[in-house]
C-alpha positions in Angstrom: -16.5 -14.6 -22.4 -20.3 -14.9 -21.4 -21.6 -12.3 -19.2 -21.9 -14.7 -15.9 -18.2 -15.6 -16.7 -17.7 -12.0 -16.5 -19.3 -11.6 -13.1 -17.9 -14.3 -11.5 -14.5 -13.1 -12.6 -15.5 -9.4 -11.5 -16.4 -11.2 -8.3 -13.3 -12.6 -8.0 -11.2 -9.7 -8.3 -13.3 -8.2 -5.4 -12.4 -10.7 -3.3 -8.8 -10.5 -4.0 -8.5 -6.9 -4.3 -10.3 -7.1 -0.4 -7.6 -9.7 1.0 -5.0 -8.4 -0.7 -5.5 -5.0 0.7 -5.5 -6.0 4.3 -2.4 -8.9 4.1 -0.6 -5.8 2.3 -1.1 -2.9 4.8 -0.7 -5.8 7.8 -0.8 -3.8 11.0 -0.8 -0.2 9.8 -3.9 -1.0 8.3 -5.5 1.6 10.5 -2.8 4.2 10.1 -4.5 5.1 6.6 -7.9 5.3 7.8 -7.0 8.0 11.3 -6.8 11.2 10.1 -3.8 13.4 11.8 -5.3 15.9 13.9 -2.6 17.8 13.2 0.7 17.6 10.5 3.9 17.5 11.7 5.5 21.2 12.5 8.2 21.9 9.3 10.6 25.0 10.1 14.2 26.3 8.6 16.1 24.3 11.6 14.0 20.9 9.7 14.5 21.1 6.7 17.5 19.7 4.8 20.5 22.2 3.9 21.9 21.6 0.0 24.2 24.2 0.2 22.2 25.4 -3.3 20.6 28.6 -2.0 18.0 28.6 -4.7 17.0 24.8 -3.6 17.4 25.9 0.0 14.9 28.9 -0.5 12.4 26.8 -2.3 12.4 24.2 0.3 12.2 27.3 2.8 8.5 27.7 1.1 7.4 24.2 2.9 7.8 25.9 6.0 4.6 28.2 4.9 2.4 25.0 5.0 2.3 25.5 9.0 -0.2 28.2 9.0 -2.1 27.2 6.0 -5.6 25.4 5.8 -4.9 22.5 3.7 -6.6 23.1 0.7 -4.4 26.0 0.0 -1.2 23.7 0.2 -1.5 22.5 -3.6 -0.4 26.1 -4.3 2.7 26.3 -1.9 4.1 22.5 -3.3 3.4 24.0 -7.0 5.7 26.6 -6.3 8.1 24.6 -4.7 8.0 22.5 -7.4 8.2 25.2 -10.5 11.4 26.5 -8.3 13.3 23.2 -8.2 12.1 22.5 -11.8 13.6 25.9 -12.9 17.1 25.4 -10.9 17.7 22.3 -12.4 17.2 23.3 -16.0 19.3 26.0 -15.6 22.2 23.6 -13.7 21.7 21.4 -16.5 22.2 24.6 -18.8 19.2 24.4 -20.4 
């Protein structure tokens, strides 16, 4: 390919990539470009029950997000995730 075959196909694939963007998100398309002013308020009485209290504790942790600037919630869903990880390898006997 010669380099203004190139950039005509690079152009193309912006203008795609453009349409496609909007026809995809429709009418939400604003939804991802407002930024909550707040996130939505996760407690005990919110949050699923498994009957598995070691799931049931780690989900507990999500509840900790509340109070939390968001920049420190990569730590709380790391340890949510390393619990859950950790009770399923030892269900699956690992």
């Amino acid at each position: 390919m010669e380099n203004s075959q190139v950039s005509d196909y690079l152009d193309t694939l912006d203008d795609v990539v453009t349409d496609s963007d909007e026809a995809l998100l429709g009418n939400d398309a604003e939804l991802f470009t407002k930024a909550s002013p707040q996130a939505p308020a996760v407690s005990m009485a919110t949050l699923p029950v498994t009957g598995e209290a070691r799931v049931d504790d780690a989900l507990g942790r999500l509840a900790d997000l509340q109070g939390l600037p968001v920049h420190e919630h990569v730590d709380v869903f790391e340890d949510v995730q390393r619990r859950l990880h950790e009770t399923l390898a030892d269900l699956a006997g690992q």
